[in-house]
KEGU-990273 format. One record per residue: x, y, z of N, C-alpha, C in turn; residue number from 1. Coordinates in steps of 0.1 Angstrom, whole numbers, plus 5000, padded with zeros to 4 digits. Layout:
BEGIN
<pt <X; Y; Z>; <X; Y; Z>; <X; Y; Z>; NUM>
...
END
This chain:
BEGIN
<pt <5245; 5175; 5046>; <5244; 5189; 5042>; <5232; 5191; 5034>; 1>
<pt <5224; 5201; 5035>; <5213; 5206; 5027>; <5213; 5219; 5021>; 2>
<pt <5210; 5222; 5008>; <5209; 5236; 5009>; <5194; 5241; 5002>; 3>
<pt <5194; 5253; 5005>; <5183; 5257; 5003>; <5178; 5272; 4998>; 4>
<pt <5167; 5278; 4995>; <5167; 5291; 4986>; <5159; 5298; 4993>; 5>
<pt <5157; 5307; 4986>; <5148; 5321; 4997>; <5131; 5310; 4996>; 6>
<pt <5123; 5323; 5006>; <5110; 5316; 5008>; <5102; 5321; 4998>; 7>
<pt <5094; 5308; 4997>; <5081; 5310; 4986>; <5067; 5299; 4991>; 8>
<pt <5059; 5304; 4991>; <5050; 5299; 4995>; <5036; 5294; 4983>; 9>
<pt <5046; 5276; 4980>; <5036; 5271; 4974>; <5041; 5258; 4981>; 10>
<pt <5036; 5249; 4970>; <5027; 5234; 4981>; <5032; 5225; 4967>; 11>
<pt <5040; 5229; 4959>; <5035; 5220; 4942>; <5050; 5208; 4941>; 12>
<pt <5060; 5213; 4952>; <5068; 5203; 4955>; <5064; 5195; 4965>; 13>
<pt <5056; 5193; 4974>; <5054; 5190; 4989>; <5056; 5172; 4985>; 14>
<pt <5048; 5168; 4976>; <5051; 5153; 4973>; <5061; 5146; 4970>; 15>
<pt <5071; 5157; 4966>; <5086; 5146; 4966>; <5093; 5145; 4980>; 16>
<pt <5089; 5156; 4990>; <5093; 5157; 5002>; <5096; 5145; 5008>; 17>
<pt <5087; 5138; 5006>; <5077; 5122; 5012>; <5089; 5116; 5006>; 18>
<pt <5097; 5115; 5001>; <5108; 5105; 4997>; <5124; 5109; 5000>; 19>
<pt <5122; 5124; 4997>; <5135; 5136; 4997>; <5141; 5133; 5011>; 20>
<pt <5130; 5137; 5024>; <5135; 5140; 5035>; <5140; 5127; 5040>; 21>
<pt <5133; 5113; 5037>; <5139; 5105; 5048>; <5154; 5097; 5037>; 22>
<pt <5154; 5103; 5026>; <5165; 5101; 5022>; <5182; 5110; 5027>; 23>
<pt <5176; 5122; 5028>; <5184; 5130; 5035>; <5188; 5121; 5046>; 24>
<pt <5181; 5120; 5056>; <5180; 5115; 5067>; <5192; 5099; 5070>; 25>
<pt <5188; 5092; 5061>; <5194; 5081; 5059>; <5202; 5084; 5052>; 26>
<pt <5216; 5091; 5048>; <5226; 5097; 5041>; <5223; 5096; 5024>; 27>
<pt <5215; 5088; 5016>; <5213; 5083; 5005>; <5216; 5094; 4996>; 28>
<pt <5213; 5106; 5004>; <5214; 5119; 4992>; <5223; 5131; 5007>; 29>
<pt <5234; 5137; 4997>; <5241; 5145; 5008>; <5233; 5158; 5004>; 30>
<pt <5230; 5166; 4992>; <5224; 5178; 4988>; <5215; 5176; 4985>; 31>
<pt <5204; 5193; 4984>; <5193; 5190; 4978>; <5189; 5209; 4981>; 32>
<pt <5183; 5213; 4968>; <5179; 5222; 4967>; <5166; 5225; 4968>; 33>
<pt <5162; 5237; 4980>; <5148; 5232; 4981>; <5141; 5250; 4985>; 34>
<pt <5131; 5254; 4985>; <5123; 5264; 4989>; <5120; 5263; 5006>; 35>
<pt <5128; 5274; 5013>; <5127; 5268; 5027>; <5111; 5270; 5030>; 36>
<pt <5102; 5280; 5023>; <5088; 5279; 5030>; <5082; 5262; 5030>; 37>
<pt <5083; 5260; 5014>; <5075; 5248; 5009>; <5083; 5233; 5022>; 38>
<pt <5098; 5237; 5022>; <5105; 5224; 5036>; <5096; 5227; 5048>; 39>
<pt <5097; 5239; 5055>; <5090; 5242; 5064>; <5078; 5238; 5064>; 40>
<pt <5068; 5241; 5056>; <5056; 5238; 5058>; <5052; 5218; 5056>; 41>
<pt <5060; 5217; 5051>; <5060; 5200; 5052>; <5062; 5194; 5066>; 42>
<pt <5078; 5200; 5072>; <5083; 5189; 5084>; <5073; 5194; 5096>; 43>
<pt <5070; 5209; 5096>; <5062; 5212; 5108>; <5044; 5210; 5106>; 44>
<pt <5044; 5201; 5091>; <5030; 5200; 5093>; <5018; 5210; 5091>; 45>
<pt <5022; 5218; 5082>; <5015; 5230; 5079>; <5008; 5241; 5092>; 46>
<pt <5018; 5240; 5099>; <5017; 5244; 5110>; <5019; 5266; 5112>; 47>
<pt <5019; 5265; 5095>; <5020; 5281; 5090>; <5033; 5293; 5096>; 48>
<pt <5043; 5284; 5099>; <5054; 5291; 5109>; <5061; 5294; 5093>; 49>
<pt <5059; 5289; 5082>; <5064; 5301; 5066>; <5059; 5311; 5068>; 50>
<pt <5070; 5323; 5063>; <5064; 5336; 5060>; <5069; 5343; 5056>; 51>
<pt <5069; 5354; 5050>; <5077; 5362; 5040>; <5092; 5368; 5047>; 52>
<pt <5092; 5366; 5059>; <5106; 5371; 5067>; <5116; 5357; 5066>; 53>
<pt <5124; 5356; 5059>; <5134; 5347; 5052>; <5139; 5344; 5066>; 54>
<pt <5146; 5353; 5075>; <5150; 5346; 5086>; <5147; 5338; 5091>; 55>
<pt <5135; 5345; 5098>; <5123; 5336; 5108>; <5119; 5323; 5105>; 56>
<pt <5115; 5325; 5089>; <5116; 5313; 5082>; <5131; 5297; 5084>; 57>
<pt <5142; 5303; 5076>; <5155; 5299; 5081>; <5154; 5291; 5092>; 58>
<pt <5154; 5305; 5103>; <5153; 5299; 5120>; <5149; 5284; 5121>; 59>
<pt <5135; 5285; 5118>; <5128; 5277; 5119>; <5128; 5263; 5110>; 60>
<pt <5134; 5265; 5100>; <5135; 5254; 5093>; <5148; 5249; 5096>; 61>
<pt <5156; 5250; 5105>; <5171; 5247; 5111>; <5163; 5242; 5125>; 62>
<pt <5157; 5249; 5129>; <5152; 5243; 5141>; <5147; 5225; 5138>; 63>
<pt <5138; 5224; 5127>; <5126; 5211; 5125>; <5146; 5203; 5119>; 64>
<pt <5150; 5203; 5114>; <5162; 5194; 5106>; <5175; 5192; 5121>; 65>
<pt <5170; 5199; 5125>; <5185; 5199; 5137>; <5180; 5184; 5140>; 66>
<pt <5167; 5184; 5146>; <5166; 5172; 5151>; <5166; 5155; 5145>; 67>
<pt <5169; 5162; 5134>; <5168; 5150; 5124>; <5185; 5150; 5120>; 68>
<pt <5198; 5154; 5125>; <5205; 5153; 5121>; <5212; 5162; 5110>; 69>
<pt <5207; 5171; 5101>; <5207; 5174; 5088>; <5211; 5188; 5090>; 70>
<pt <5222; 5192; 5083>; <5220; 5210; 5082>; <5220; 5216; 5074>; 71>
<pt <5209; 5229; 5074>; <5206; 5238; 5061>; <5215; 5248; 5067>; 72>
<pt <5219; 5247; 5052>; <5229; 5261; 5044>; <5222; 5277; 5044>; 73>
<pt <5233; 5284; 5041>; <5228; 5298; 5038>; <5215; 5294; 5029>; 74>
<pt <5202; 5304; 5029>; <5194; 5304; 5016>; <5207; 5318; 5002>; 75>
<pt <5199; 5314; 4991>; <5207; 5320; 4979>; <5191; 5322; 4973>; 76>
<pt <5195; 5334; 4969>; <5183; 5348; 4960>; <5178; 5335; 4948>; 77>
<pt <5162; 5334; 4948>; <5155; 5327; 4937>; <5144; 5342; 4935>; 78>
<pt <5138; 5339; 4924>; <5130; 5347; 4914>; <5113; 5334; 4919>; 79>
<pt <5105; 5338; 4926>; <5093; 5338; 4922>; <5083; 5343; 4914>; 80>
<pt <5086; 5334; 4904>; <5081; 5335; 4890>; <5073; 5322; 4883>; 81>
<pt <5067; 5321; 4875>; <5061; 5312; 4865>; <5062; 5317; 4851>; 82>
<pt <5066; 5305; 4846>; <5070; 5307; 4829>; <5057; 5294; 4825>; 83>
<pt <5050; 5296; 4813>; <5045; 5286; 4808>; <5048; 5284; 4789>; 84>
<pt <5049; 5276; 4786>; <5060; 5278; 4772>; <5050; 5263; 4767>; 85>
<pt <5046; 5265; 4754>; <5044; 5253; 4743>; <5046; 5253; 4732>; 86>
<pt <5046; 5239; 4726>; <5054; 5236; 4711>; <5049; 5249; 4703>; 87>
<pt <5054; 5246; 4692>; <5054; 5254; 4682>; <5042; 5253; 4677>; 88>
<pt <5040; 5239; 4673>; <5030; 5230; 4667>; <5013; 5238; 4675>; 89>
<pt <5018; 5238; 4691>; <5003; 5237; 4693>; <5001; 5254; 4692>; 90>
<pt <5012; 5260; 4696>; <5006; 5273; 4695>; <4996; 5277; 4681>; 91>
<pt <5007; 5275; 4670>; <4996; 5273; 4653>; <4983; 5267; 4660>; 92>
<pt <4987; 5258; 4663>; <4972; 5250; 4662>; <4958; 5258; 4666>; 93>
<pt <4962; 5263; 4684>; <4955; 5270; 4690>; <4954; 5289; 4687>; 94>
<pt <4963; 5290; 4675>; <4962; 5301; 4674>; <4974; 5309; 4689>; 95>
<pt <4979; 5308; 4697>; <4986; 5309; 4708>; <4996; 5321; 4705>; 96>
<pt <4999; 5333; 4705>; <5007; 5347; 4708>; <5011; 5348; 4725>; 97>
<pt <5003; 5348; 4733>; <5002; 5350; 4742>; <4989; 5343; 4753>; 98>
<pt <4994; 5347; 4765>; <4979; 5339; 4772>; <4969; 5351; 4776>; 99>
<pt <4956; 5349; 4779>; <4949; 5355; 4781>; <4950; 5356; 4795>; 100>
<pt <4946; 5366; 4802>; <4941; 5365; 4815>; <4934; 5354; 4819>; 101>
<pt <4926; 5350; 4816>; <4913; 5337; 4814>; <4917; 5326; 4812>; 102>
<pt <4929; 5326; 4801>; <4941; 5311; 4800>; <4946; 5311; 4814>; 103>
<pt <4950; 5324; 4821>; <4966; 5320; 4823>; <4956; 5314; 4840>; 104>
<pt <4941; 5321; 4841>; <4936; 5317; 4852>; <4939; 5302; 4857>; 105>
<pt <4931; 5296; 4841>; <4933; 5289; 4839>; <4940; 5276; 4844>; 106>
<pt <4949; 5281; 4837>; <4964; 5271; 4841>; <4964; 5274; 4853>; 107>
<pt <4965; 5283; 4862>; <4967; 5287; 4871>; <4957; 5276; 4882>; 108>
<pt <4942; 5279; 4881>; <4938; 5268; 4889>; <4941; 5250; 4890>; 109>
<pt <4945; 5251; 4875>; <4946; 5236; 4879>; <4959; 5230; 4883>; 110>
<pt <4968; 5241; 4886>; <4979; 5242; 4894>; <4975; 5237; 4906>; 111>
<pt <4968; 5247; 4910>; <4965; 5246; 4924>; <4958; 5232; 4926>; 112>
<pt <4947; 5231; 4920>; <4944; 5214; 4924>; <4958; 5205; 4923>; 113>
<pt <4964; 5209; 4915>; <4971; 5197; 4919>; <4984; 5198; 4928>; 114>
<pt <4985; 5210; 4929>; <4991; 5209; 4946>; <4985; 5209; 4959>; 115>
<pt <4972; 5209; 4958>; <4966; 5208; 4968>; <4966; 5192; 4970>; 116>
<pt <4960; 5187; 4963>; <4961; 5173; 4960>; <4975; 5164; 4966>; 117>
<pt <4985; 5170; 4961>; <5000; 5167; 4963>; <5002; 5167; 4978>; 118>
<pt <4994; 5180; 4984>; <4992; 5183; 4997>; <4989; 5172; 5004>; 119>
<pt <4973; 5167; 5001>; <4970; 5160; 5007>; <4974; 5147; 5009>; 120>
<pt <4979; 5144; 4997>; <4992; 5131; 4996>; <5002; 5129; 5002>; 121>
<pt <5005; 5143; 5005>; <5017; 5143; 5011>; <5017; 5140; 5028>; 122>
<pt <5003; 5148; 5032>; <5003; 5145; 5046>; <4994; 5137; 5051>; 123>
<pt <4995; 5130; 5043>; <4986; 5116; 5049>; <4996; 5104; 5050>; 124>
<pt <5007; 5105; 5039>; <5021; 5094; 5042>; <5024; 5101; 5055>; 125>
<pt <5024; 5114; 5055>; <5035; 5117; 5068>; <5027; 5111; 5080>; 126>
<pt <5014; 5113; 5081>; <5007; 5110; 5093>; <5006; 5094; 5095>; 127>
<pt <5008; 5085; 5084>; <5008; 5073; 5084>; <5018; 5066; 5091>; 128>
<pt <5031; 5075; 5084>; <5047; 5074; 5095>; <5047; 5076; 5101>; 129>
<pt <5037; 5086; 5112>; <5037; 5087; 5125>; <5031; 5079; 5131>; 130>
<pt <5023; 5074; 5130>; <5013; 5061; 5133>; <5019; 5053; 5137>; 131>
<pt <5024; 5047; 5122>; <5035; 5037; 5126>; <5042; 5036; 5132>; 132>
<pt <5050; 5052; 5138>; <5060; 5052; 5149>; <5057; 5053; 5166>; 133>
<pt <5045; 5059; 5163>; <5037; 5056; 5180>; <5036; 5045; 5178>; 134>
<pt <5028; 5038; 5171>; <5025; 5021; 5173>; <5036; 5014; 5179>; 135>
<pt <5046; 5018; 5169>; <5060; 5000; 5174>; <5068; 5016; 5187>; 136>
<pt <5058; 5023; 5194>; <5070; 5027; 5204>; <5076; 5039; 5203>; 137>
<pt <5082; 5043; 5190>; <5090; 5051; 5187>; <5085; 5065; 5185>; 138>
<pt <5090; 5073; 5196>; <5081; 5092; 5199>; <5098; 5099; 5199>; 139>
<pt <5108; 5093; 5196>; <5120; 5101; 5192>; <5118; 5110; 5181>; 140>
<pt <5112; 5116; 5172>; <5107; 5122; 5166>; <5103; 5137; 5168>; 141>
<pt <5095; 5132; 5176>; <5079; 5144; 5184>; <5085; 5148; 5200>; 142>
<pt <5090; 5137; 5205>; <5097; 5139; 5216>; <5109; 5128; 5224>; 143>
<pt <5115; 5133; 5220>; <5125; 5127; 5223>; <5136; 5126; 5236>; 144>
<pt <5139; 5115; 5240>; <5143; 5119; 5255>; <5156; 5127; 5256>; 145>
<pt <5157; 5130; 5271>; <5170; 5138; 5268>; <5180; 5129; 5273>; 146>
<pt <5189; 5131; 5274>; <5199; 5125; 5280>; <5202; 5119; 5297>; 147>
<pt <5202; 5111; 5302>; <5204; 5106; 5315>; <5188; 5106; 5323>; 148>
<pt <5180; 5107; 5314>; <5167; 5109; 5313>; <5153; 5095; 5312>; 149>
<pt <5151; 5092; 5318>; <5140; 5078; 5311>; <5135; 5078; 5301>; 150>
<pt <5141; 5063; 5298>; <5136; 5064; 5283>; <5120; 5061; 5282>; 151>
<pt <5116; 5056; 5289>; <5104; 5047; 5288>; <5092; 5058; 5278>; 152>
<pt <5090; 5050; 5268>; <5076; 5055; 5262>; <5063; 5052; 5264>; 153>
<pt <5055; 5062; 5257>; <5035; 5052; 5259>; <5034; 5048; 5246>; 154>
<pt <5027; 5035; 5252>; <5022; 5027; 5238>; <5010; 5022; 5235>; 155>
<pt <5006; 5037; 5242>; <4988; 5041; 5235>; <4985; 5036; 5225>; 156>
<pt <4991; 5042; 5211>; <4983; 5038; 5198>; <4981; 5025; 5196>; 157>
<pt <4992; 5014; 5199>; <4995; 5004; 5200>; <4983; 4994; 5210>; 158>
<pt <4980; 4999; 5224>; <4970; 4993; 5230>; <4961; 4997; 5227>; 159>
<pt <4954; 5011; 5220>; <4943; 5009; 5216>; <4936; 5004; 5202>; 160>
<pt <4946; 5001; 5198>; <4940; 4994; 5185>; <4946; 4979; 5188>; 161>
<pt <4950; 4976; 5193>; <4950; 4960; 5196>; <4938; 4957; 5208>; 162>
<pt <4936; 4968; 5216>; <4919; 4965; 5222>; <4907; 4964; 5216>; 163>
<pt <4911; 4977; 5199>; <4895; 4971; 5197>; <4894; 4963; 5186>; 164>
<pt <4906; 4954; 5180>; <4904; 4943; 5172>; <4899; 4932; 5177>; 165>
<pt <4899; 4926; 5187>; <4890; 4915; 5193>; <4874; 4919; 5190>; 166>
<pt <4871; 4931; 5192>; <4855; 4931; 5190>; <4856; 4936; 5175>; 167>
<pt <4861; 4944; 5167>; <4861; 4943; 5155>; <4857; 4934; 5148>; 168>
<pt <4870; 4924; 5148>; <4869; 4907; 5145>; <4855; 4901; 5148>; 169>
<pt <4853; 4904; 5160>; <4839; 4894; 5161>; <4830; 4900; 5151>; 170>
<pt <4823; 4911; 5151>; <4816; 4920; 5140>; <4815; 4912; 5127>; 171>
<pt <4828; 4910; 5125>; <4830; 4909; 5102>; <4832; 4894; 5104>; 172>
<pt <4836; 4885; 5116>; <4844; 4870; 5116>; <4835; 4863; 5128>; 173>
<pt <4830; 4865; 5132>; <4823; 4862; 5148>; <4812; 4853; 5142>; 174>
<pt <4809; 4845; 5134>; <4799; 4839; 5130>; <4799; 4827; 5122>; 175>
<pt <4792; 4819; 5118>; <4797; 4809; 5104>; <4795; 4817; 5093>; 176>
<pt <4793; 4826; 5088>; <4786; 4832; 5078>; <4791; 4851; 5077>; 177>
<pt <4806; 4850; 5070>; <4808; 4861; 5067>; <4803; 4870; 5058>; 178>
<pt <4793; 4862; 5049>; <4783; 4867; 5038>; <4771; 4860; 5037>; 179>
<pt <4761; 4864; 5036>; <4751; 4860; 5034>; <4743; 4864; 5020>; 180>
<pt <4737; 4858; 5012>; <4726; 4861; 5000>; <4710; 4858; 5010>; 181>
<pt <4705; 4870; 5006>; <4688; 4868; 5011>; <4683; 4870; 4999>; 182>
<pt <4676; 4855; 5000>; <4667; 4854; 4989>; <4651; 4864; 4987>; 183>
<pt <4649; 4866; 4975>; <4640; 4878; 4969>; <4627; 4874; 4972>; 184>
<pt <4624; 4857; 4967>; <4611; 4853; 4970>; <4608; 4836; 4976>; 185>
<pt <4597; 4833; 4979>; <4602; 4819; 4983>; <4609; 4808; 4975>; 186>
<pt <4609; 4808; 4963>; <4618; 4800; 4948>; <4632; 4805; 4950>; 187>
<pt <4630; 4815; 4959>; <4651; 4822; 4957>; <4659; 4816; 4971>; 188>
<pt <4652; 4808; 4980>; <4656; 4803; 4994>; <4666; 4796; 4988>; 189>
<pt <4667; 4781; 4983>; <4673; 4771; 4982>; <4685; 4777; 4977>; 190>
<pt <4684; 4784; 4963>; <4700; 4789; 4956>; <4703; 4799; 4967>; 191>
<pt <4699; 4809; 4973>; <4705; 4819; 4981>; <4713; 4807; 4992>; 192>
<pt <4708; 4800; 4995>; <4716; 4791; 5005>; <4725; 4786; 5002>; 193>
<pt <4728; 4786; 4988>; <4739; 4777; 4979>; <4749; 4785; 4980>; 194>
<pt <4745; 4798; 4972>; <4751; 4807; 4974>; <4759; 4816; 4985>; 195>
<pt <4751; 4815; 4998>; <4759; 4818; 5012>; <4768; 4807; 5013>; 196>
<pt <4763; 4790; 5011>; <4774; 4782; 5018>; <4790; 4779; 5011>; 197>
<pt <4786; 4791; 4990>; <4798; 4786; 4987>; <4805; 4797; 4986>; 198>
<pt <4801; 4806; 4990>; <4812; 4822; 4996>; <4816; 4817; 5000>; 199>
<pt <4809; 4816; 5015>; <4819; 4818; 5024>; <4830; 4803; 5028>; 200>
<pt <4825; 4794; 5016>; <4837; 4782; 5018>; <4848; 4785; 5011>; 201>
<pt <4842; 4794; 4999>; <4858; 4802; 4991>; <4868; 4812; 4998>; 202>
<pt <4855; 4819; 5004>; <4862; 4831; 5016>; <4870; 4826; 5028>; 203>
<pt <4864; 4816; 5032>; <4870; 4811; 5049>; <4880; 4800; 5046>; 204>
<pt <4877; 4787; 5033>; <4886; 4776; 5036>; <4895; 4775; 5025>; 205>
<pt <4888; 4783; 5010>; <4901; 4782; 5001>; <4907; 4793; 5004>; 206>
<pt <4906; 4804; 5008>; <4914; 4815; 5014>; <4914; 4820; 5023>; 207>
<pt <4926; 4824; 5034>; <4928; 4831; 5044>; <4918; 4841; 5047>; 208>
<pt <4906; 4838; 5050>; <4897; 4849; 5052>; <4898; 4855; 5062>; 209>
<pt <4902; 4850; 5073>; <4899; 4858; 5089>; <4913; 4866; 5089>; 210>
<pt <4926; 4864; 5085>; <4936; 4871; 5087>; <4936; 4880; 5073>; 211>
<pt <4927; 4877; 5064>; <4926; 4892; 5052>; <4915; 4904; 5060>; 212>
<pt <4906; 4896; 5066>; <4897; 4904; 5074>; <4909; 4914; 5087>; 213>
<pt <4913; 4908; 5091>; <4921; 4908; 5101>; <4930; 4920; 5096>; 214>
<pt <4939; 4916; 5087>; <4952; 4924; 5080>; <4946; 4942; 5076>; 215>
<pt <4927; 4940; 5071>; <4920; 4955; 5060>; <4920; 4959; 5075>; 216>
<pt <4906; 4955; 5089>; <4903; 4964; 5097>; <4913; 4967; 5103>; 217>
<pt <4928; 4963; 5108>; <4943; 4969; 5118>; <4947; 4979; 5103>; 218>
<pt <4952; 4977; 5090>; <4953; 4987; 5082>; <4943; 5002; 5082>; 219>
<pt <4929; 4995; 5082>; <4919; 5006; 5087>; <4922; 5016; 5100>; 220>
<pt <4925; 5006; 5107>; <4929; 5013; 5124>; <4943; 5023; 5120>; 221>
<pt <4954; 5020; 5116>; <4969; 5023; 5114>; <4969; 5033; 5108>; 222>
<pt <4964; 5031; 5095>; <4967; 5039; 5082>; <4958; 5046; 5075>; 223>
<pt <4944; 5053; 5083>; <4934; 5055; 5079>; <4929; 5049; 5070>; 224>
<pt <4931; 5038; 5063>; <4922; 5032; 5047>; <4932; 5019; 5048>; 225>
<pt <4921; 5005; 5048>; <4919; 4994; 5047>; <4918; 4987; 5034>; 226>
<pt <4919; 4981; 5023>; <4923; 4980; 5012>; <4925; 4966; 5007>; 227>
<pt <4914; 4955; 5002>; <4913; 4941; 4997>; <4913; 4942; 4983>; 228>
<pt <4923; 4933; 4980>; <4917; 4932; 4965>; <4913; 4919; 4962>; 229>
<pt <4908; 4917; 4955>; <4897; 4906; 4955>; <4896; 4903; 4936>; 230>
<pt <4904; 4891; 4933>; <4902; 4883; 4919>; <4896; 4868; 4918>; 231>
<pt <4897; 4868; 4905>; <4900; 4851; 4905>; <4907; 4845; 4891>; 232>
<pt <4911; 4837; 4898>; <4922; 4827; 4893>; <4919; 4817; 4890>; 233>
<pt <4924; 4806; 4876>; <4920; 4795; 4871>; <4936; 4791; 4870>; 234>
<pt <4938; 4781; 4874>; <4948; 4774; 4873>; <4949; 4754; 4876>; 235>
<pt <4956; 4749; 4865>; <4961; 4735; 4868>; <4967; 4727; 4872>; 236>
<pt <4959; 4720; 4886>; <4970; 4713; 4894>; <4975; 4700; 4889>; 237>
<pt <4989; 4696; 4888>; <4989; 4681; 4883>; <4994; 4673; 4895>; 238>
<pt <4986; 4660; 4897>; <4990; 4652; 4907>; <4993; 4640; 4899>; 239>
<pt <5004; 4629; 4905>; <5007; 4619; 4903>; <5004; 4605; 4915>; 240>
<pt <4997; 4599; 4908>; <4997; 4589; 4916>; <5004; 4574; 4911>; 241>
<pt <5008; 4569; 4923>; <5014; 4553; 4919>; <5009; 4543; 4922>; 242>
<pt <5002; 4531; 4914>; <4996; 4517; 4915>; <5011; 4508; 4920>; 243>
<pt <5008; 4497; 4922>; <5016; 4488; 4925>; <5010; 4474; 4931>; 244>
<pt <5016; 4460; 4922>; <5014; 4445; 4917>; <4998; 4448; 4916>; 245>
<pt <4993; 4458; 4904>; <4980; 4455; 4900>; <4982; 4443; 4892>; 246>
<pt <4967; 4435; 4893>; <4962; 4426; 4881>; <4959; 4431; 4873>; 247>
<pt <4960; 4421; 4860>; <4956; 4424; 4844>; <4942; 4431; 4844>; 248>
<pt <4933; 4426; 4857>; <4918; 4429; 4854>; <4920; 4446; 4862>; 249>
<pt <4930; 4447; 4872>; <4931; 4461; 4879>; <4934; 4472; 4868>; 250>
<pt <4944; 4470; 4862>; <4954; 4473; 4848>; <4943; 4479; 4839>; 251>
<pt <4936; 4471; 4833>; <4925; 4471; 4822>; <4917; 4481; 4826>; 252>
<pt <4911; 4484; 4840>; <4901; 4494; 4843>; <4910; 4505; 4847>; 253>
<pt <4918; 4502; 4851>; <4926; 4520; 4852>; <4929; 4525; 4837>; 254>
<pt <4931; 4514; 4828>; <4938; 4523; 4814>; <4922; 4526; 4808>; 255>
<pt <4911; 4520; 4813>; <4900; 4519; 4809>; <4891; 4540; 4811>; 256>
<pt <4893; 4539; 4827>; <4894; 4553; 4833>; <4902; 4566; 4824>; 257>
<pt <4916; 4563; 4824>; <4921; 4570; 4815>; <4920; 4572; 4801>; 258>
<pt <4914; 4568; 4792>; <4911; 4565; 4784>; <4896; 4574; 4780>; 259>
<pt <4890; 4572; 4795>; <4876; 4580; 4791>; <4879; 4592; 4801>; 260>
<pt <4890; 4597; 4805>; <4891; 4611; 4809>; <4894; 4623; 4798>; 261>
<pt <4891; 4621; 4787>; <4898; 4628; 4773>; <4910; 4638; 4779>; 262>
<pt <4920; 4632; 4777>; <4935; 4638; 4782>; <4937; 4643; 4796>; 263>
<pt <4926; 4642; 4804>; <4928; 4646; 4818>; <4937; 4637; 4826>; 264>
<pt <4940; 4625; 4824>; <4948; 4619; 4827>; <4956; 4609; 4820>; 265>
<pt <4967; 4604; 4823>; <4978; 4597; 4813>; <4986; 4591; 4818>; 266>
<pt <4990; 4574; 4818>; <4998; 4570; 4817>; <5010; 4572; 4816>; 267>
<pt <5016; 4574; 4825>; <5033; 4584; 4824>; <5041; 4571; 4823>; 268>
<pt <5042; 4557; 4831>; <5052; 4551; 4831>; <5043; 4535; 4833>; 269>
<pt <5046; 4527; 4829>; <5045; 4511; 4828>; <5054; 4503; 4831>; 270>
<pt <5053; 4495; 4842>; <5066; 4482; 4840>; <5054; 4473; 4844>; 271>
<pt <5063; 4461; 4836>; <5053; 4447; 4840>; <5063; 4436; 4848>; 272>
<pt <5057; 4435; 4856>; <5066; 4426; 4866>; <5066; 4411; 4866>; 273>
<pt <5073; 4408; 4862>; <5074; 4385; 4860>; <5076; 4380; 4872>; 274>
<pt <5068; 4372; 4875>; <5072; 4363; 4889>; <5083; 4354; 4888>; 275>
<pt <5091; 4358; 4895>; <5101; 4343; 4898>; <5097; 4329; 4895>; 276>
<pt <5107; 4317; 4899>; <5103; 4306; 4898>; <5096; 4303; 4909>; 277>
<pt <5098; 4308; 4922>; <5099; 4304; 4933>; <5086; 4312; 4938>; 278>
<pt <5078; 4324; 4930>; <5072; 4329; 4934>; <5055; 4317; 4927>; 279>
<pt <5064; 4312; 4914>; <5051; 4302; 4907>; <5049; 4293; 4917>; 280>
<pt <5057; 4285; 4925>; <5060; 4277; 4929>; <5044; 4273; 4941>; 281>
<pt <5040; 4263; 4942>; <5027; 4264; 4954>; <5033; 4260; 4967>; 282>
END
């Protein structure tokens, strides 16, 4: 069940939408009070079917949820209004009675940025989740089959971006040399070469380079924006190794080694092994 209020046409909720609706959806939340313009203009995509006739509005916002399972309620009478209220403290501070026209502009634009903003946040996850759902197949959404009907979908988005990763890949990965340094003058050749051969040994052999490469341009393709982050890290490996029936003279130069590693390495365990009688024996 959903319920919902008369229409008003702003945008400054649209960002919780992005979490609201597919909870609805998945039962997580049974209510939810909401402005049918600002629901409307989310599920249909700003598709401008809000408008001051509450019905039509209604209509239409029953129409986008039917398909999703969900049903909106009567709308109930809200007040399109704005209150803006601050401490005590700052009013003194600022001198504050009232707002000016000029304040209240003010406030007022930077409202708007940031529901515009909200906007744009908001329909770029939605378009992302559609992506994703053409990709793996799924147009139950957008269109859905009918009953006793083929099911069979296209899986366009899906073959065209798995067509143009092969030549993508070659592009950024198609070479020995995923970076290069070009040296400034002829004294800068030798280090620029140092420098290309120990990128790209960091990039390609201490790290998954070709499948980070791989994972930014299909995110690039999917989700409009591709996204590496890139650190570094100092960390200490400890390895253990084991001797066995060294000589006194073997013994002497390993404690000798350890000894001149200043604490990098140590002696964890010692046994000394006695020969039998049978082993003295010639």
């Amino acid at each position: 069940m959903r319920g919902c209020r008369n229409s008003r046409s702003t945008h400054v909720a649209i960002s919780m939408l992005v979490v609201v609706v597919p909870a609805i959806q998945s039962g997580q939340i049974d209510l939810v009070p909401e402005y049918v313009g600002t629901d409307l203009e989310f599920l249909d995509k700003n598709a401008g079917l809000a408008n001051s006739d509450l019905n039509a509005t209604v209509s239409h916002l029953r129409d986008q949820y039917k398909t999703r399972g969900v049903t909106v309620l009567n709308p109930s009478p809200a007040a399109d209004q704005n209150g803006f209220a601050v401490t005590k403290a700052t009013a003194d501070k600022d001198h504050l009675s009232k707002m000016s026209d000029l304040e209240l502009k003010s406030v007022l634009a930077a409202e708007k940025s940031d529901a515009l903003a909200a906007l744009v946040a908001a329909q770029l996850s939605q378009d992302r989740a559609t992506a994703m759902e053409y990709y793996l197949g799924d147009m139950s959404q957008d269109m859905p089959a009918s009953d006793g009907r083929s099911q069979a979908v296209s899986t366009d988005v899906s073959d065209t971006i798995e067509g143009l990763m092969p030549a993508l890949m070659d592009i950024f990965a198609g070479s020995d040399e995923v970076v290069r340094f070009e040296p400034v003058g002829p004294e800068d050749e030798e280090a620029a070469q140092q420098e290309t051969d120990y990128v790209n040994h960091v990039f390609m052999q201490q790290n998954p380079g070709f499948m980070t490469l791989y994972g930014f341009v299909k995110d690039a393709l999917l989700s409009k924006v591709g996204i590496v982050k890139v650190w570094w890290e100092e960390r200490e490996q400890e390895e253990r190794e084991t001797y066995y029936d060294l000589t006194d003279d073997q013994f002497a130069l390993l404690s000798l080694a350890v000894q001149q590693s200043s604490g990098a390495m140590k002696i964890v365990e010692h046994t000394v092994h006695q020969p039998s009688a049978t082993e003295m024996t010639s």
